[in-house]
C-alpha positions as CSV (number, residue, x, y, z in Angstrom):
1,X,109.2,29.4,23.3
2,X,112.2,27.5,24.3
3,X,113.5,28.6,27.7
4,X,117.0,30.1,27.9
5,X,120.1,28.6,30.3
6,X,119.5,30.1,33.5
7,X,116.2,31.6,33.0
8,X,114.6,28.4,35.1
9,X,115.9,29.3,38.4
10,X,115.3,33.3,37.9
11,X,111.6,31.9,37.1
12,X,111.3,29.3,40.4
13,X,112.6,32.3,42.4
14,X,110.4,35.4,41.4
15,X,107.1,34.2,40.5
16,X,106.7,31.6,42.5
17,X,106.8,33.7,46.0
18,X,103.6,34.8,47.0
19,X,103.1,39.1,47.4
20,X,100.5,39.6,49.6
21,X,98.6,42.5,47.7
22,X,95.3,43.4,49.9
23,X,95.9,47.1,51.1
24,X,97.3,48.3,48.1
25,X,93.7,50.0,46.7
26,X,94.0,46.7,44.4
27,X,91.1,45.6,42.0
28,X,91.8,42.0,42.0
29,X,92.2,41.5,46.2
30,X,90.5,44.7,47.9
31,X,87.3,44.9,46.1
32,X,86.3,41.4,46.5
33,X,83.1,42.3,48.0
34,X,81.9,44.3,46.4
35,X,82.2,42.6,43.4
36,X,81.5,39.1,44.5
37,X,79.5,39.7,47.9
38,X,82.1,38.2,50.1
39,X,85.4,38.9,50.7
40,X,86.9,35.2,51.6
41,X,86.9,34.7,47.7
42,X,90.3,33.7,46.2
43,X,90.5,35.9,43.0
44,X,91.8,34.9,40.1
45,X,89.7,37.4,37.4
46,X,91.5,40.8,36.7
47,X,93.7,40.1,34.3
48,X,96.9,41.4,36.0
49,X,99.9,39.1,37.3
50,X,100.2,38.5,41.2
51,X,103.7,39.4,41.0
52,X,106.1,42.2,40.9
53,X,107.4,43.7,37.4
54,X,111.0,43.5,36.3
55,X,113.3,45.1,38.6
56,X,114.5,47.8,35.4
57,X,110.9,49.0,35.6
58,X,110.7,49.7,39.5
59,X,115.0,50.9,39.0
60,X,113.3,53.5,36.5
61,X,110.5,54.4,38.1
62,X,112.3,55.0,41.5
63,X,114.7,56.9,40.3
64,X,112.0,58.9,38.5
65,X,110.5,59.4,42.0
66,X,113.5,60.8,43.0
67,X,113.4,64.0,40.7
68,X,110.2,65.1,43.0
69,X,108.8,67.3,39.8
70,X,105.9,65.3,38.1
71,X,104.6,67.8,35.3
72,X,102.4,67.2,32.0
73,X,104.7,65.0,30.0
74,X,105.0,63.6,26.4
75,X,107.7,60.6,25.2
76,X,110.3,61.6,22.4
77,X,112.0,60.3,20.1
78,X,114.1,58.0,22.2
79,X,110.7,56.2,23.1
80,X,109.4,56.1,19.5
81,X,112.7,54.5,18.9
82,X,112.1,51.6,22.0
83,X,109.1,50.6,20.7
84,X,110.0,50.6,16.9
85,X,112.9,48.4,18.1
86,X,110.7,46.1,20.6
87,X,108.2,45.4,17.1
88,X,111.0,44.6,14.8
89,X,113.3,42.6,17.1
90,X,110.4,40.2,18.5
91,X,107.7,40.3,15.9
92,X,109.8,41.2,12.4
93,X,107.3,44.3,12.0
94,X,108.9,47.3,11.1
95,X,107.3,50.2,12.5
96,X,107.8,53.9,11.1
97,X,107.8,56.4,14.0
98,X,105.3,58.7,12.4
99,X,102.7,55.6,12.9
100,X,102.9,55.9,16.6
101,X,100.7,57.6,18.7
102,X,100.9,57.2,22.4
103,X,97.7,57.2,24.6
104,X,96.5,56.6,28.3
105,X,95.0,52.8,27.6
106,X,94.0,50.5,25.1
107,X,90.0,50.9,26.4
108,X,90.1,54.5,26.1
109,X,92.1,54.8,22.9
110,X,89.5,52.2,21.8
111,X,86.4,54.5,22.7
112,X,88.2,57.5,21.1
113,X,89.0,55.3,17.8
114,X,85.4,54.8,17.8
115,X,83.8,58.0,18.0
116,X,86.5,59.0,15.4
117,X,85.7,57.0,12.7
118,X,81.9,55.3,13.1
119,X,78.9,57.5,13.3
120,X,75.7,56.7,15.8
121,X,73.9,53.9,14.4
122,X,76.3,52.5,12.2
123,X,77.7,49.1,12.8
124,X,80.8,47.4,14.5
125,X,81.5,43.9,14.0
126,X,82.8,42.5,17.2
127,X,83.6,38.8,17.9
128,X,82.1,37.5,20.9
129,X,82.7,36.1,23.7
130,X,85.3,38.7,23.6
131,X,86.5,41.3,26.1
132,X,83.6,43.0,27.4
133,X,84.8,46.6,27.6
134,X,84.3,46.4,23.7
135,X,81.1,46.3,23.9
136,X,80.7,49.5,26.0
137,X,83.1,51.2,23.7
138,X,80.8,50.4,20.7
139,X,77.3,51.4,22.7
140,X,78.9,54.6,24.2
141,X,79.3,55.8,21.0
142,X,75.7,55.2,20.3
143,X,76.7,52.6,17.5
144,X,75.6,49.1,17.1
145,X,77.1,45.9,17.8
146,X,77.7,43.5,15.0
147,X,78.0,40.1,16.4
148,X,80.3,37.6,14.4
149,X,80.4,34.8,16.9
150,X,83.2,32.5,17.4
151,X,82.6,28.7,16.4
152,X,84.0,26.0,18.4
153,X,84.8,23.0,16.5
154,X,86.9,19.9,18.6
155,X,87.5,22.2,21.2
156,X,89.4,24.9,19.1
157,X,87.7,28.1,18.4
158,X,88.0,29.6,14.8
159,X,86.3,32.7,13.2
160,X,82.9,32.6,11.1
161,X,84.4,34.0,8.0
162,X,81.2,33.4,5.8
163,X,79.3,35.1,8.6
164,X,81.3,38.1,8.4
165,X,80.8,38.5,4.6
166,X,77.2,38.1,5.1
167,X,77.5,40.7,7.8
168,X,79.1,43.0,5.3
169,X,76.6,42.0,2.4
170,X,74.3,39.7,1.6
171,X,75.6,36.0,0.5
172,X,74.9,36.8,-3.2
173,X,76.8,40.4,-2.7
174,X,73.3,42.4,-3.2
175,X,71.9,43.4,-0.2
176,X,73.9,45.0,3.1
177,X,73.3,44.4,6.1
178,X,71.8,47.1,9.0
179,X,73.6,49.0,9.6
180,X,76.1,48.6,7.5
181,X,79.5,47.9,9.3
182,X,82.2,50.7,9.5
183,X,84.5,48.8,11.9
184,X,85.1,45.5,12.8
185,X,87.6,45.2,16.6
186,X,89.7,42.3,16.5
187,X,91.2,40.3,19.6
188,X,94.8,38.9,19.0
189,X,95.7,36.8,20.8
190,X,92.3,36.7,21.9
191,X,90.5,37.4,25.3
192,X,89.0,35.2,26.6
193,X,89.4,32.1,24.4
194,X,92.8,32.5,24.1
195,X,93.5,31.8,20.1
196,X,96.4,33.3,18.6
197,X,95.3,34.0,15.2
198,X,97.2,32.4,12.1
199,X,98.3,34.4,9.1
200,X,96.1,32.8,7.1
201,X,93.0,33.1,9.2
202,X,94.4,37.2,9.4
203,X,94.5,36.9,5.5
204,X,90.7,35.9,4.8
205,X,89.4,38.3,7.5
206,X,91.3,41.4,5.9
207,X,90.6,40.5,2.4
208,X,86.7,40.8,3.3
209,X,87.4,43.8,5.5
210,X,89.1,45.4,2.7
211,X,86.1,44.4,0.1
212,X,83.9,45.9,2.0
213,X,85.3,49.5,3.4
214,X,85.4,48.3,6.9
215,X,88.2,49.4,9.2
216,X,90.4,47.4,11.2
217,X,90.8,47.5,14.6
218,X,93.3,45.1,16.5
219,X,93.9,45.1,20.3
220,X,97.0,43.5,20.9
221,X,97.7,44.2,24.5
222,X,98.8,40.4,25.1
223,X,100.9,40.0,22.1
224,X,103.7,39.0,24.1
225,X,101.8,36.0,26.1
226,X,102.4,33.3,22.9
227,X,102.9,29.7,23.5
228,X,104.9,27.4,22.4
229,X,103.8,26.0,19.0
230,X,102.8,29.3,18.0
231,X,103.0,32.6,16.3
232,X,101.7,36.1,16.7
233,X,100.8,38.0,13.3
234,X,100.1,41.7,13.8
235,X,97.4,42.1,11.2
236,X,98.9,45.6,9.9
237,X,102.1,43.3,8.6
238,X,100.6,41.4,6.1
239,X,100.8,44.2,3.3
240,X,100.8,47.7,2.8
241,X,97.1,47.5,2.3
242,X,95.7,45.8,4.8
243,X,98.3,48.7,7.6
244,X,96.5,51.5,5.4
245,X,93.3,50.8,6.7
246,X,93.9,49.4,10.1
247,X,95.1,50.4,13.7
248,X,96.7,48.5,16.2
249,X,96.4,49.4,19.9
250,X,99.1,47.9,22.3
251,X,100.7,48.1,25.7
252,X,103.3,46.9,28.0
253,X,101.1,46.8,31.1
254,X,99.8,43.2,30.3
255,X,103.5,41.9,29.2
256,X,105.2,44.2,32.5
257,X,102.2,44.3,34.7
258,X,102.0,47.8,34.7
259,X,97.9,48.5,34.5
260,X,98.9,51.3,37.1
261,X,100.4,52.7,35.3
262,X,98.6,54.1,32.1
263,X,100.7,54.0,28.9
264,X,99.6,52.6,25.8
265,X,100.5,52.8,22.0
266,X,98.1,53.3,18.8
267,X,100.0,52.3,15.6
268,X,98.2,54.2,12.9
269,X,100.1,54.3,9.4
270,X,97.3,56.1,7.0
271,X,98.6,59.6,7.4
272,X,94.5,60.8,7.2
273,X,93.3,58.2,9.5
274,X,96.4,59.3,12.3
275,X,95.0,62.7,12.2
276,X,91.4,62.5,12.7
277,X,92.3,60.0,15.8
278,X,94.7,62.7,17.1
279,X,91.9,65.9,16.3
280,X,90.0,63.3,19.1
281,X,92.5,62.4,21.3
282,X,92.7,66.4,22.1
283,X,89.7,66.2,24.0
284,X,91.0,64.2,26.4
285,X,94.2,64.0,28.8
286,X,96.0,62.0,26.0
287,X,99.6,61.2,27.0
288,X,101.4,58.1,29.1
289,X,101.3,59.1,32.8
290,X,104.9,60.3,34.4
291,X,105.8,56.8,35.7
292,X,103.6,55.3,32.9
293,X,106.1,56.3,30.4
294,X,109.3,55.4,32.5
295,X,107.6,52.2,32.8
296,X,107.3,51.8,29.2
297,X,110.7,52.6,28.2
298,X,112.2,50.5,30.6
299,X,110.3,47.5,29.7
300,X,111.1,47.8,26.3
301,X,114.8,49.1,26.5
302,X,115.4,46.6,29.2
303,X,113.0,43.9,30.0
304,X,113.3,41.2,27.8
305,X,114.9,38.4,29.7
306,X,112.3,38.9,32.7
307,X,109.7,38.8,29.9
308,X,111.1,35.5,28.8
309,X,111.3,34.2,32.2
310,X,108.0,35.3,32.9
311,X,106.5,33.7,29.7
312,X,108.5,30.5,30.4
313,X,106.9,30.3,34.1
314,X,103.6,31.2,32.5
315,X,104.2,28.3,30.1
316,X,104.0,25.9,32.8
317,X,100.9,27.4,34.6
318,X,99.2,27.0,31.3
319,X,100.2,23.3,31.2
320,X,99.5,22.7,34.8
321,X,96.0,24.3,34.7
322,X,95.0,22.6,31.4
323,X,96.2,19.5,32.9
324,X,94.8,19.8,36.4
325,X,91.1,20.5,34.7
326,X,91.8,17.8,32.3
327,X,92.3,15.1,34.7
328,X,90.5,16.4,37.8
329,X,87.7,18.1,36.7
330,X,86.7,16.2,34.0
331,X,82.9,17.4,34.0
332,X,84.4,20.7,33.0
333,X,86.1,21.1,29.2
334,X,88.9,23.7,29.2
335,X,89.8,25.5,26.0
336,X,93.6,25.0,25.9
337,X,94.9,28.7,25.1
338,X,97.8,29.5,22.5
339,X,98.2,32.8,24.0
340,X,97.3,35.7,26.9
341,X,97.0,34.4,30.7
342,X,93.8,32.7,30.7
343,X,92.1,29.9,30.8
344,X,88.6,29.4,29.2
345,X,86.8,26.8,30.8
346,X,83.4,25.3,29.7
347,X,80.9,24.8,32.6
348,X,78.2,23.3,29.9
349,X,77.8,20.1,31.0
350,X,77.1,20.6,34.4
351,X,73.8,22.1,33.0
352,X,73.4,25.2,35.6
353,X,71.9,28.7,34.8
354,X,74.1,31.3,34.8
355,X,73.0,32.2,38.6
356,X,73.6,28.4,40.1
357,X,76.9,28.5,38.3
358,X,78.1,32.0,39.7
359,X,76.9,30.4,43.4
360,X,78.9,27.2,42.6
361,X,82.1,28.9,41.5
362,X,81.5,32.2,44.8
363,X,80.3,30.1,47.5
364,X,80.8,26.9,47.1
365,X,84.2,27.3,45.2
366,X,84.9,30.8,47.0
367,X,87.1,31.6,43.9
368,X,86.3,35.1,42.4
369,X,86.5,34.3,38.2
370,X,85.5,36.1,35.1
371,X,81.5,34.6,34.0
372,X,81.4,33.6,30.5
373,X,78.0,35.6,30.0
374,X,79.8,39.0,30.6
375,X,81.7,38.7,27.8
376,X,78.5,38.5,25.2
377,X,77.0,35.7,22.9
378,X,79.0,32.1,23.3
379,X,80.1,32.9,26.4
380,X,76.7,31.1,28.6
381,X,78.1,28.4,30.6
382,X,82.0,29.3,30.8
383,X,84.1,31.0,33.5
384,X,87.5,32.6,32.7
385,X,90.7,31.9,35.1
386,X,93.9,33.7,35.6
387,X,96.9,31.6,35.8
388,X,99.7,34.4,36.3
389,X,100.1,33.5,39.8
390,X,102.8,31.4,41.9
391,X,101.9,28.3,41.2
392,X,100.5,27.1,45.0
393,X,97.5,30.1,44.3
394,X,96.6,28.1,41.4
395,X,96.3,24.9,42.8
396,X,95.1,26.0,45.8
397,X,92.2,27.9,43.2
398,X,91.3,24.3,41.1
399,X,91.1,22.3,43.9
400,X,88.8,24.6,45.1
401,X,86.8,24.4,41.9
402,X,87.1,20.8,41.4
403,X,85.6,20.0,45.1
404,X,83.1,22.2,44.3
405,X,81.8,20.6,41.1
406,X,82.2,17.1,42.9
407,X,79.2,18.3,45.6
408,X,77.3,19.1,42.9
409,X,78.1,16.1,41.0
């Protein structure tokens, strides 16, 4: 994205000061060991940013604070109209109002979408290595996973189209596969390889989806983390079609930071499918928290410019970490990503098993990272980094890594 006048020095300013976040019940810094058996680890593995939202989110949700009454709560119409308004202005989607439905998370709304629509031991296609809460939505519901694996080719991933149809039916269209898929969950821009998926790549996946009866599922929670060269597609855009049978789950608290805070939206325009997802969403507390929703509204009302400061700092982190591994650890291959805020790097040719290569990146390294394996078949071998952080944490985390790999090397 091209970096507006002025936004350089609001970038420099805020992200690059380091918030020192241990003692704040934080995932990321105060449960270091217990998740990595030492505590001296620099972590850079929850995806969340390491520094503070837009100053109109904490403005709203102080002054929300300062009402002191915190009951059961439910947006309006003013917030279906923020988030019809954040769709059409920065993606060109226009969004009815009746398609939104607002939930607590993306993972849960996930699960819930799942036990709506796919009965126990019928398939989901999922597309490893992908986020691995998927594949605990899928088994939780006592369905089975579908596995239509990424391919790398010259260090670009790209889907297995002909393995999908073959997933759906057999190559000469006769026999189905078992189970039979009733869902497939897409990842755009996808965690962790970091593809942002083209149209026409959208296109050919739908067109078999469509063929074959099987819902569409898109989690979109980093839609706004797109890099410069290219272009995010929501996959319910590209006709009426394709929107009738699909859902799209999003959320500002990747773009804003606001994991905290639980608000999330499910964009559902079949009129049938939007009702059986609501008949299961009243089983569970379904609406945004209190500050979860001021937090939404706020971001989309008004944070665009500290989005578009944020992305242009993130930009650069991107470049830098590429770069960095490029040049300075060149035993490792890093997957150069088009979108989110991480970076997919491939351990392969050091040859270690996945224990030696945890050890190398824990306690030799002392950097806490995402392992490849965790996020299912194709992931063996790779780690997943965070780059939203001030710039000296992420040098200060790959020159860790790289004199690590040079001891073992």
């Amino acid at each position: 994205m091209a970096v507006e006048k002025g936004l350089k020095s609001m970038t420099d300013k805020q992200f690059d000061e380091r918030v020192d976040r241990t003692g704040t019940n934080s995932v990321k810094w105060d449960y270091r060991d217990e998740i990595f058996g030492r505590s001296d680890v620099l972590p850079m593995w929850v995806a969340d940013s390491d520094w503070p939202t837009s100053g109109q989110v904490i403005d709203a949700i102080v002054e929300r604070a300062k009402h002191g009454v915190f009951g059961y709560t439910k947006p309006g119409e003013e917030t279906d109209e923020l988030v019809v308004n954040w769709w059409k202005k920065r993606y060109g989607w226009e969004v009815d109002p009746s398609w939104i439905v607002y939930t607590n998370g993306v993972v849960p709304a996930l699960s819930m979408v799942i036990e709506s629509f796919v009965r126990p031991g019928e398939g989901v296609v999922l597309q490893p290595p992908v986020y691995y809460p998927f594949f605990t939505s899928v088994e939780r519901g006592g369905s089975q996973i579908l596995s239509n694996e990424l391919k790398m080719e010259n260090g670009r991933y790209r889907m297995d189209h002909d393995n999908l149809r073959e997933l759906c039916n057999d190559s000469d269209g006769s026999i189905p596969a078992s189970p039979p898929p009733t869902m497939m969950v897409l990842c755009n821009p996808h965690n962790p390889v970091g593809r942002v998926w083209t149209k026409k790549e959208l296109e050919r996946l739908a067109d078999i989806c469509l063929e074959k009866d099987v819902m569409m599922v898109s989690d979109d929670i980093h839609s706004e983390f797109i890099y410069e060269g290219h272009n995010y597609t929501p996959i319910a855009s590209l006709s009426e079609e394709v929107a009738k049978h699909s859902i799209t789950l999003t959320s500002p608290s990747k773009a804003f930071n606001t994991a905290g805070l639980p608000a999330s939206v499910a964009i559902i325009p079949d009129e049938t499918i939007r009702s059986r997802f609501k008949v299961a969403q009243n089983k569970v507390l379904k609406n945004p928290s209190v500050f979860g929703l001021e937090a939404l509204m706020a971001a989309y009302r008004d944070g665009e410019k500290w989005l578009n400061a944020q992305i242009a700092y993130l930009q650069e982190n991107m470049e830098f970490s590429y770069g960095f591994a490029k040049e300075k650890i060149p035993l490792v291959n890093p997957v150069k990503p088009e979108g989110t805020i991480l970076l997919w790097l491939d351990f392969r040719p050091l040859g270690l098993e996945k224990e030696e290569l945890e050890d190398l990146m824990v306690n030799k390294a002392r950097v806490g990272l995402d392992f490849g394996h965790w996020f299912g078949p194709g992931g063996e071998g790779f780690v997943r980094l965070n780059f939203a952080c001030p710039r000296s944490t992420l040098e200060e985390g790959l020159e860790r890594i790289s004199r690590a790999v040079k001891s073992k090397t």
